[in-house]
C-alpha positions as CSV (number, residue, x, y, z in Angstrom):
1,X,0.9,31.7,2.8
2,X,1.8,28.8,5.0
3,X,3.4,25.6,4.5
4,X,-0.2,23.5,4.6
5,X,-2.0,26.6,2.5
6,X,1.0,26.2,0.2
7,X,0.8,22.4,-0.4
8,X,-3.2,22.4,-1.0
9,X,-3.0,25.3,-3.7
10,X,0.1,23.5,-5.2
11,X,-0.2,20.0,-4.7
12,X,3.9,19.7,-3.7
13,X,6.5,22.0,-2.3
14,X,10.2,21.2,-1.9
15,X,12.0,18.8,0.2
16,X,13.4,21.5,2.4
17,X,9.8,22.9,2.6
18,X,8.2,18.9,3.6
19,X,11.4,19.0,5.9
20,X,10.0,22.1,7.5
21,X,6.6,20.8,7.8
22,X,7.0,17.4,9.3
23,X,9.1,18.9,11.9
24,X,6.4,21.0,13.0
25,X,4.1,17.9,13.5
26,X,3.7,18.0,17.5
27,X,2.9,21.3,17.0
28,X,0.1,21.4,14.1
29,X,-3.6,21.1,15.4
30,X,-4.2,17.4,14.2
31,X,-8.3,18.1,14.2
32,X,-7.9,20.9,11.8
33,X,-5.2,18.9,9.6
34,X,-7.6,15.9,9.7
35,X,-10.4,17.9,8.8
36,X,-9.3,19.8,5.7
37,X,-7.8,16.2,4.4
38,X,-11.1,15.2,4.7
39,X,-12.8,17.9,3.0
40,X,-10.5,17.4,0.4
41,X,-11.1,13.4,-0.1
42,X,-14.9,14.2,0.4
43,X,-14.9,16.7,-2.6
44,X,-12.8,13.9,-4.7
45,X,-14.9,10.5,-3.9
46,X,-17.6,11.6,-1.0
47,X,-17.7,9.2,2.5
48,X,-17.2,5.9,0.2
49,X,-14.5,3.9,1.8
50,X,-13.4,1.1,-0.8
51,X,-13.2,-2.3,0.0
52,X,-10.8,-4.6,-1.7
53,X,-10.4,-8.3,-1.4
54,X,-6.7,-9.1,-0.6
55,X,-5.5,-12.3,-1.9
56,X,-1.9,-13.0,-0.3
57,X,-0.7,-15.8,-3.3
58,X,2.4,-16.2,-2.3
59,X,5.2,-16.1,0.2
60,X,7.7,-17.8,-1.5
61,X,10.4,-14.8,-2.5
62,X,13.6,-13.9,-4.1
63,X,14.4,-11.0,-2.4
64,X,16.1,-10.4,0.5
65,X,14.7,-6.8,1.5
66,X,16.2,-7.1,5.0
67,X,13.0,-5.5,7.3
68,X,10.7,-8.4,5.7
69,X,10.0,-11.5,7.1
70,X,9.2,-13.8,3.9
71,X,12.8,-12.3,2.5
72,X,14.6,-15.1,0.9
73,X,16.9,-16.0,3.4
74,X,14.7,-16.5,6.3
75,X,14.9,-20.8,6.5
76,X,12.2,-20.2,9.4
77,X,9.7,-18.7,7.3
78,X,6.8,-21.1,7.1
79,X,6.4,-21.1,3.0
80,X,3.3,-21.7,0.4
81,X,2.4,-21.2,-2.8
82,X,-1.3,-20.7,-4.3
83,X,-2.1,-22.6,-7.2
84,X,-4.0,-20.8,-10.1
85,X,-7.3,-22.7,-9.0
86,X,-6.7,-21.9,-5.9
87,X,-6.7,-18.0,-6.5
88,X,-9.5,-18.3,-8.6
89,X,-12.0,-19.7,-6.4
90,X,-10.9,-16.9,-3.4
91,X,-11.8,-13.9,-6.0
92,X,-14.7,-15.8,-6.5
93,X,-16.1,-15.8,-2.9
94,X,-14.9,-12.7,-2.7
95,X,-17.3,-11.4,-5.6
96,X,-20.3,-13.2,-4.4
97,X,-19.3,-11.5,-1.1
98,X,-19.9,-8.1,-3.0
99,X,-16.1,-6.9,-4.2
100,X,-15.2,-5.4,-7.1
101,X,-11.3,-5.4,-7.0
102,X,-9.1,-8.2,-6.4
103,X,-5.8,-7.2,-5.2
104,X,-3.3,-10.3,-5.8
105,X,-0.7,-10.1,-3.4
106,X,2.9,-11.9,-3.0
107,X,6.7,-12.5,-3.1
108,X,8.7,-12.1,-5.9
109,X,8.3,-15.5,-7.0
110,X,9.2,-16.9,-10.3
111,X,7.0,-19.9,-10.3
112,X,4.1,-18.0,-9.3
113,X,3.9,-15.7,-12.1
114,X,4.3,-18.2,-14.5
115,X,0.5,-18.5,-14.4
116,X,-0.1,-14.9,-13.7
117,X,-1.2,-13.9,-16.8
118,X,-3.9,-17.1,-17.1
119,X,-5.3,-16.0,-13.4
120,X,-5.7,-12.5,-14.8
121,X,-7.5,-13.6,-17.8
122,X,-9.4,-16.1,-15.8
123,X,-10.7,-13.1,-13.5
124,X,-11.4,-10.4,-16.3
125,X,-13.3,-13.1,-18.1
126,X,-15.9,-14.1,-15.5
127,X,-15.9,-11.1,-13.1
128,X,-15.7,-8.2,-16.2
129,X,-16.8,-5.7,-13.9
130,X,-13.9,-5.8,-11.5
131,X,-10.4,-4.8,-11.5
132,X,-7.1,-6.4,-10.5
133,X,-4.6,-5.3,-8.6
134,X,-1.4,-6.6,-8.7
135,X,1.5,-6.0,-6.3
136,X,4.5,-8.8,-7.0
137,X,7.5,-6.4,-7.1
138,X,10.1,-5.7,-9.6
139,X,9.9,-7.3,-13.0
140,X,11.4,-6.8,-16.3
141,X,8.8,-4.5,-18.3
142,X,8.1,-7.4,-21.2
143,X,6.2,-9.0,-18.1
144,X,4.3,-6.1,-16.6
145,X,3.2,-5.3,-20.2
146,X,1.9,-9.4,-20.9
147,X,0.0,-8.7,-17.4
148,X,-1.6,-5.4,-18.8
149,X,-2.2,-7.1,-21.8
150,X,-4.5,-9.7,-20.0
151,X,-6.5,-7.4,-18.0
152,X,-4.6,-6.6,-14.9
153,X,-6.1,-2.5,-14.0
154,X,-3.7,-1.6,-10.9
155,X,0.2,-2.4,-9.7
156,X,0.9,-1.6,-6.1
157,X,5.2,-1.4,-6.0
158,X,6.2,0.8,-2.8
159,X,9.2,2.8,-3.2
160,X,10.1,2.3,0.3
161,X,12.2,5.1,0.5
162,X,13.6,8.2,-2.2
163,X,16.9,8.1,-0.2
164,X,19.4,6.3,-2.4
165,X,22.0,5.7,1.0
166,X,19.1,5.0,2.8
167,X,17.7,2.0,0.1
168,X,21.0,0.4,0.5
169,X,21.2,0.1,4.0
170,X,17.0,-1.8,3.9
171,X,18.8,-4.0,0.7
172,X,21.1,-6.4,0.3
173,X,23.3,-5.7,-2.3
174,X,21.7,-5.7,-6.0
175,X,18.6,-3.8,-5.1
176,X,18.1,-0.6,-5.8
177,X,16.4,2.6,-5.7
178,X,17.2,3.1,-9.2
179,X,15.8,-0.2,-10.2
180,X,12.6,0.6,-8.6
181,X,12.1,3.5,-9.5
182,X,12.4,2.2,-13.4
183,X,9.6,-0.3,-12.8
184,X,7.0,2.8,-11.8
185,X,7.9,4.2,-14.5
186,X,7.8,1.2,-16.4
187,X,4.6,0.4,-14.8
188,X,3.3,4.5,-15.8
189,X,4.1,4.2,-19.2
190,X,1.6,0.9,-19.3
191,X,-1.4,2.4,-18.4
192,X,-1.0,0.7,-15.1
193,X,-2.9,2.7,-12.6
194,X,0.3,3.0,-10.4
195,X,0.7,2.8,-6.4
196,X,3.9,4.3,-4.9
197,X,4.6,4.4,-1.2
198,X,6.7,4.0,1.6
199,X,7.0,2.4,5.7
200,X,7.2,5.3,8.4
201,X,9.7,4.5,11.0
202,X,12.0,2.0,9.1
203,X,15.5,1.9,10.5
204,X,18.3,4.1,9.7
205,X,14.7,7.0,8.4
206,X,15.7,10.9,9.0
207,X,13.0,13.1,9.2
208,X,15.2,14.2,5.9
209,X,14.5,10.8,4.5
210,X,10.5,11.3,5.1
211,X,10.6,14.6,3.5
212,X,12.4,13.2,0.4
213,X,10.1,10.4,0.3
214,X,6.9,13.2,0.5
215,X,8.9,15.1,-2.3
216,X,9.1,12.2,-4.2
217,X,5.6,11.2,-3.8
218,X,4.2,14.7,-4.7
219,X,6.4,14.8,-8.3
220,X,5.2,11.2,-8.9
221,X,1.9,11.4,-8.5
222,X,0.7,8.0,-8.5
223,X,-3.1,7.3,-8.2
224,X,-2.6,5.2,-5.2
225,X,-0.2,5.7,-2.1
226,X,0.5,2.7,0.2
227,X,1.8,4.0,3.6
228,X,2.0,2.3,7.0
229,X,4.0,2.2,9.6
230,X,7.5,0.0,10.2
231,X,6.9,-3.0,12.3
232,X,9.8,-5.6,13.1
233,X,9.8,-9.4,12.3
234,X,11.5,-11.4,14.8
235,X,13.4,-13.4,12.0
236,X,15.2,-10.5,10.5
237,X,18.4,-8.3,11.2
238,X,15.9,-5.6,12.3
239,X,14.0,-7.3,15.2
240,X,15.3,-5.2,18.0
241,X,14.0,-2.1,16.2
242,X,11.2,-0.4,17.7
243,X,7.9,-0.1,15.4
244,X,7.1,3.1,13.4
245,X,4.8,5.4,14.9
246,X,0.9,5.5,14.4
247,X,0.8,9.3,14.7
248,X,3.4,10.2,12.5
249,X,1.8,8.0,9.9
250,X,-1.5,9.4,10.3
251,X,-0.1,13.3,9.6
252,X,1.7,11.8,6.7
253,X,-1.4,10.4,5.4
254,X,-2.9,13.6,5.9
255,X,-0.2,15.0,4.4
256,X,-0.6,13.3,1.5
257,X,-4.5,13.5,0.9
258,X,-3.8,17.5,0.8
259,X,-1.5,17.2,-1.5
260,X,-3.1,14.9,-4.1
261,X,-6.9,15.0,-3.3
262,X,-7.7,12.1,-5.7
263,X,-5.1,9.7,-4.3
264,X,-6.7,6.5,-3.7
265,X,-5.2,6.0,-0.1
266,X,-5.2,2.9,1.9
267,X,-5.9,2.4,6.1
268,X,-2.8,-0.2,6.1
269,X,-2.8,-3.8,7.8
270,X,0.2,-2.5,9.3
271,X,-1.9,0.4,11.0
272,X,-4.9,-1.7,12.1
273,X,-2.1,-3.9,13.7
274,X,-0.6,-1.2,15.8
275,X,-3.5,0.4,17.0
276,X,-7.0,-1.2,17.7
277,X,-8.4,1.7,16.0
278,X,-6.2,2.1,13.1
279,X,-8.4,1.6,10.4
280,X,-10.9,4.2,12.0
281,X,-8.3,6.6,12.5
282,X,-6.6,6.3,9.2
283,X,-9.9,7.2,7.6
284,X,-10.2,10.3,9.5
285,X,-6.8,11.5,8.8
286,X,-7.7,10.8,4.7
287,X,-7.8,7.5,3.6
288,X,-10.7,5.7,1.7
289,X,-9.3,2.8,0.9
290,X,-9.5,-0.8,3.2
291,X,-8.6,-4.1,2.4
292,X,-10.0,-6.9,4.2
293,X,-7.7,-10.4,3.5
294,X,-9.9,-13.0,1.4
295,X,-7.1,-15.5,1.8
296,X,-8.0,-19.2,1.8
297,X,-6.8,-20.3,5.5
298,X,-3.8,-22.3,4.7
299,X,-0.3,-23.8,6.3
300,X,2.1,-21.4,5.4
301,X,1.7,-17.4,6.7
302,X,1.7,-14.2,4.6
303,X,4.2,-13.1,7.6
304,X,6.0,-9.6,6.7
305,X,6.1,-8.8,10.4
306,X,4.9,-9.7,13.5
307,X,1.6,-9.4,14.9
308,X,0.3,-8.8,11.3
309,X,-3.6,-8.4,12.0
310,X,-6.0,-10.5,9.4
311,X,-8.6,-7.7,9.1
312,X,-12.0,-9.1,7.9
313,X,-15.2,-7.0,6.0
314,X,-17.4,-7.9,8.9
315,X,-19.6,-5.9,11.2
316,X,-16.2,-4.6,12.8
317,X,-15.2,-2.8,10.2
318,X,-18.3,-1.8,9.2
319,X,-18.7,0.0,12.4
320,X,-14.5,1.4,12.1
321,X,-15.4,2.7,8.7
322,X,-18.9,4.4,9.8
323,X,-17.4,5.7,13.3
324,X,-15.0,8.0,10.8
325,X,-18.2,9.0,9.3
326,X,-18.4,7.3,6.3
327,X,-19.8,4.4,4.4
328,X,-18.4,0.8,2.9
329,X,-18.6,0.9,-1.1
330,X,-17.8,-2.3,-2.5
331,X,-17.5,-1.3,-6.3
332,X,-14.4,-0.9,-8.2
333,X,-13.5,2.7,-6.6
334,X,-11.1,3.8,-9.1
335,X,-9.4,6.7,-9.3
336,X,-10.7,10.0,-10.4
337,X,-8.8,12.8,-12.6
């Protein structure tokens, strides 16, 4: 049995065995890898590709993750800060627009979530047949649990890497890998429909690093897997790094669809913004997930690196999604056992 045979009757092999496979890459037919991660998803949710309305809150952070550009010490960053109204009235145009998730998107910002739990409510009380999705970083549990408790369906906290050394060196000091990886599990023992995840091509990544990261991923098994490739910011200590590339991303995603066929699996910003036709190609590697941005125009920018495409759910994306042979479903889309 081979490596790829291996992973779709097991759904995981080792690191040394993800190790093996990733450096095979060049070499493995990318049709045929496509195509069976698409037979896979198909047999899991059909050609629907979900839509959700990204709502970028905030970019106000605490953090100083050192590859981002909204980390807390960058005095260039251009800030804002949503207020609850404010969010409000963008789920709203995004559900007369047809969504049915809300993904609520920002810094770790301490004012922010004050109101948090009021937006949720707010949301699950006049829109009771959508979900929220939340994705706000590391929080004491007491707090992820008031969330869940006021309607909040989905958290979306990438692991960004299952190397320890390799955390550390993307951190400043007082992050870390441990810490994050108590909040999925914080975030699992909820109820939280749980998103894991990780940048391809961050400085200082092995190919070790990746297959750690697959390893991790496959053990896990969260229901959603946010992966996209590294781009710089010009206001960080990582701006002369060269971006991550699109076709090692796309046989990761790949990768990952075979491995857990009922992943809900996302055609990153990041993608679209490297490649005209990301989106398109992400789908047809596995993913059936797309998030067009529903943020109110503003002064301040959602800016986690350069270049960051807005992607819209207009008739461009309608024809991306349908060139990779399937269809736009704007309903909840979430995630099957």
């Amino acid at each position: 049995m081979d490596l790829l045979d291996k992973l779709e009757k097991e759904g995981t092999l080792s690191a040394g065995e993800f190790l093996s496979l990733y450096r095979m890459r060049n070499a493995i037919g990318r049709e045929k890898l496509f195509a069976r991660a698409r037979r896979l998803r198909d047999t899991a949710y059909g050609r629907d590709v979900y839509l959700r309305a990204l709502v970028e809150c905030t970019s106000f952070c605490r953090c100083g993750c050192l590859y981002c550009g909204i980390n807390a010490s960058n005095r260039y960053a251009v800030r804002y800060r949503l207020s609850p109204d404010e969010v409000i009235d963008a789920a709203g145009r995004a559900y007369r627009a047809g969504f049915r998730t809300f993904v609520l998107q920002g810094g770790e910002d301490p004012v922010f979530v004050k109101d948090l739990s009021t937006i949720i409510r707010h949301l699950k009380d006049s829109f009771p047949d959508a979900a929220v999705t939340l994705s706000f970083g590391e929080w004491p549990e007491p707090l992820y649990a008031e969330w869940k408790e006021a309607g909040a369906d989905r958290y979306l906290l990438r692991h960004e890497t299952a190397t320890a050394g390799h955390f550390a060196r993307l951190h400043p000091a007082g992050q870390t890998l441990e810490h994050r990886l108590s909040c999925l599990q914080a975030l699992r023992r909820l109820g939280y429909q749980t998103g894991a995840g990780f940048m391809v091509g961050s400085p200082f990544q092995s190919e070790e690093d990746v297959a750690r990261d697959l390893a991790f991923l496959s053990s896990f098994r969260p229901e959603m897997a946010g992966i996209g490739p590294f781009i710089p910011h010009h206001d960080t200590v990582f701006a002369s790094c060269g971006a991550g590339s699109v076709d090692d991303t796309l046989f990761i995603l790949a990768l990952i669809r075979i491995a857990m066929p009922n992943v809900l699996l996302p055609a990153t910003t990041a993608l679209a913004t490297l490649s005209p036709t990301g989106t398109r190609d992400g789908i047809l590697a596995g993913a059936n997930v797309v998030m067009p941005n529903m943020t109110p125009a503003g002064e301040g920018r959602y800016e986690l690196y350069d270049g960051k495409k807005r992607q819209d759910a207009g008739e461009a994306m309608r024809k991306e999604i349908e060139a990779a042979g399937c269809r736009m479903a704007m309903v909840r889309g979430d995630y099957r056992d």
